[in-house]
LODREN-546184 format. One record per atom (N, C-alpha, C): atom name; x, y, z. Coordinates in steps of 0.001 Angstrom, whole numbers, plus 500000, padded with zeros to 6 digits. Atoms other than C-alpha are relative to their C-alpha. Layout:
N
   tilo     east    north       up
     CA        X        Y        Z
...
end
This chain:
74
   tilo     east    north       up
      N   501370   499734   499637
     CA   518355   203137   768065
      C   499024   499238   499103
      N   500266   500852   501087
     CA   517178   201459   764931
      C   499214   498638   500695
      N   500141   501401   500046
     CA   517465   198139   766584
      C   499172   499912   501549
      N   501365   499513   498848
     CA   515378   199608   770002
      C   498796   499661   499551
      N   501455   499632   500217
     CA   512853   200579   768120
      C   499436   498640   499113
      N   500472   501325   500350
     CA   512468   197152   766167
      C   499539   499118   501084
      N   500166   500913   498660
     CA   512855   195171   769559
      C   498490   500419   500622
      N   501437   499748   498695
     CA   510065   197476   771497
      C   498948   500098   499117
      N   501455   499619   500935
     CA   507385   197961   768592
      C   499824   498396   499781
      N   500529   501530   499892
     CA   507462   193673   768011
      C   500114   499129   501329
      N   500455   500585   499514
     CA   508530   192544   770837
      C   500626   500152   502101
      N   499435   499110   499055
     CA   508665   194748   774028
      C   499898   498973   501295
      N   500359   500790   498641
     CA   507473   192211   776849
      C   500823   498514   500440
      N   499042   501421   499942
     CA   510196   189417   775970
      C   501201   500444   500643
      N   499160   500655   498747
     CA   512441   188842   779219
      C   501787   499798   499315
      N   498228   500256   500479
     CA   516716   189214   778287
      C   500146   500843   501023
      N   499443   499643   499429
     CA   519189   190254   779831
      C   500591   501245   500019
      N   499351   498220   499730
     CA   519151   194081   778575
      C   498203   500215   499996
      N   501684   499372   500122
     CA   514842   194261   778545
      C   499405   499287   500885
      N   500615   500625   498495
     CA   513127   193392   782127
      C   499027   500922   500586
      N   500515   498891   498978
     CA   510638   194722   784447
      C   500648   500114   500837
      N   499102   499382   499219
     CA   511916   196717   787120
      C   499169   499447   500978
      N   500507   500187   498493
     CA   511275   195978   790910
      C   499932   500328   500897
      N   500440   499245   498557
     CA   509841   196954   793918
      C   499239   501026   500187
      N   500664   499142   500151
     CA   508601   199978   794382
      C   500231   500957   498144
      N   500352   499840   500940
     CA   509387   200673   790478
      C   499741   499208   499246
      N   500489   501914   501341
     CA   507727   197224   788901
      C   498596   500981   499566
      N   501193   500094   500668
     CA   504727   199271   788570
      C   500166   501700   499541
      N   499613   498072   500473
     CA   503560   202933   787035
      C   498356   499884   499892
      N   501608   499980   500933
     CA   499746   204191   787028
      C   499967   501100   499416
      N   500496   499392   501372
     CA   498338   205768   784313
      C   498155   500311   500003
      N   501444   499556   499992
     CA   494675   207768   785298
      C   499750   498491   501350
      N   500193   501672   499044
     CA   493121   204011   786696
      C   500456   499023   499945
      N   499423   501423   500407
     CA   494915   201668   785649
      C   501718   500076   500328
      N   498095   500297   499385
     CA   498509   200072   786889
      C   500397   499000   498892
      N   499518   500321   500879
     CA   500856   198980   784262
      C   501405   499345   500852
      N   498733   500885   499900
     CA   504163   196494   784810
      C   501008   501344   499402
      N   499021   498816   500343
     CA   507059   199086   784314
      C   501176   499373   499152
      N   498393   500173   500583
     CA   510377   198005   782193
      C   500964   500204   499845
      N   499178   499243   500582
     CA   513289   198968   781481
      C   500978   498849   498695
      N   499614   500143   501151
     CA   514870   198368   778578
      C   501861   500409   499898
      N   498873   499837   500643
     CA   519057   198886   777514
      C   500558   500116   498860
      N   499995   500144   501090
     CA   519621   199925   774423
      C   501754   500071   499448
      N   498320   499484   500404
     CA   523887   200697   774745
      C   500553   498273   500434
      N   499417   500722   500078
     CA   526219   198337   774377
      C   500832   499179   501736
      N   499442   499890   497811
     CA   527663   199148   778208
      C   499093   499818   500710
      N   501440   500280   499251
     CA   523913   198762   779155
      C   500062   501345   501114
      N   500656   499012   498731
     CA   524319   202506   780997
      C   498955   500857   499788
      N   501335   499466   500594
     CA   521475   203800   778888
      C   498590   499272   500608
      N   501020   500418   499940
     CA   518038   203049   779826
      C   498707   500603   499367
      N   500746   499639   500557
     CA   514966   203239   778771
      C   498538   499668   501025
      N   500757   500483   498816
     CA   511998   203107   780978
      C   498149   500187   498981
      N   501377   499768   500516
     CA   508303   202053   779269
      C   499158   498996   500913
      N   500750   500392   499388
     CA   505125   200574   780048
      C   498619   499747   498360
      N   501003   500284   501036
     CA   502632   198667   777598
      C   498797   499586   500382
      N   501662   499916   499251
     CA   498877   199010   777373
      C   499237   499078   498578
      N   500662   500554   501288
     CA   497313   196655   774506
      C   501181   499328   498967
      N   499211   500207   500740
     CA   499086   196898   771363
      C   501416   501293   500040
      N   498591   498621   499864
     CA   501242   200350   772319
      C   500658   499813   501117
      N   498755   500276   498864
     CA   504460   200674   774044
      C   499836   501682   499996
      N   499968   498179   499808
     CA   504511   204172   775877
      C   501335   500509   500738
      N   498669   499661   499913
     CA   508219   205602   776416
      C   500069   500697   501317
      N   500645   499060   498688
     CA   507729   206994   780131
      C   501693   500691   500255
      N   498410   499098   499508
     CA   511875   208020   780818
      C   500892   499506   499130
      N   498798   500003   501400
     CA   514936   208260   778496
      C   500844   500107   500706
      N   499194   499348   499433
     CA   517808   208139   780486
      C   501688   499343   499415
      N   498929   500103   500705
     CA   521126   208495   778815
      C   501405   499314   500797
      N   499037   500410   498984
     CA   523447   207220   782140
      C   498947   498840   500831
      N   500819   501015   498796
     CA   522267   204766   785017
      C   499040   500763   500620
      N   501208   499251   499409
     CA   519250   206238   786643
      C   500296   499772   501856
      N   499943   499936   498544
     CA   519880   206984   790281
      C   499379   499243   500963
      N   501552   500238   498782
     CA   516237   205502   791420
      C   500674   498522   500206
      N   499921   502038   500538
     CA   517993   201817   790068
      C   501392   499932   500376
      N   498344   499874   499736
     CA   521622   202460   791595
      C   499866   499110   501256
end
């Protein structure tokens, strides 16, 4: 988790092959008025962990934690 939380606090919006936005009807997420690019993130080795955020400025905001593959992305 260590090495999550280094990756998403410097440099959450850089494109690999375990940290991407998601697509289609989940590329986006709003927040009050405003629509944000959605992500997900992999932080396990097996990549069945996810992590699902959305950044507004300089903050990354943690919107789902999901410890297996997420059903919505199956």
């Amino acid at each position: 988790m260590a090495d999550t939380w280094d990756f998403l606090t410097t440099t959450p919006q850089v494109r690999t092959s375990t940290n991407y936005p998601l697509r289609d009807e989940l590329s986006t997420i709003r927040r009050g008025d405003k629509t944000y690019e959605r992500w997900q993130h992999k932080p396990t080795l097996k990549g069945t962990a996810r992590i699902w955020f959305y950044v507004d400025g300089q903050t990354v905001y943690l919107e789902q934690v999901h410890t297996s593959h997420p059903n919505e992305t199956k």
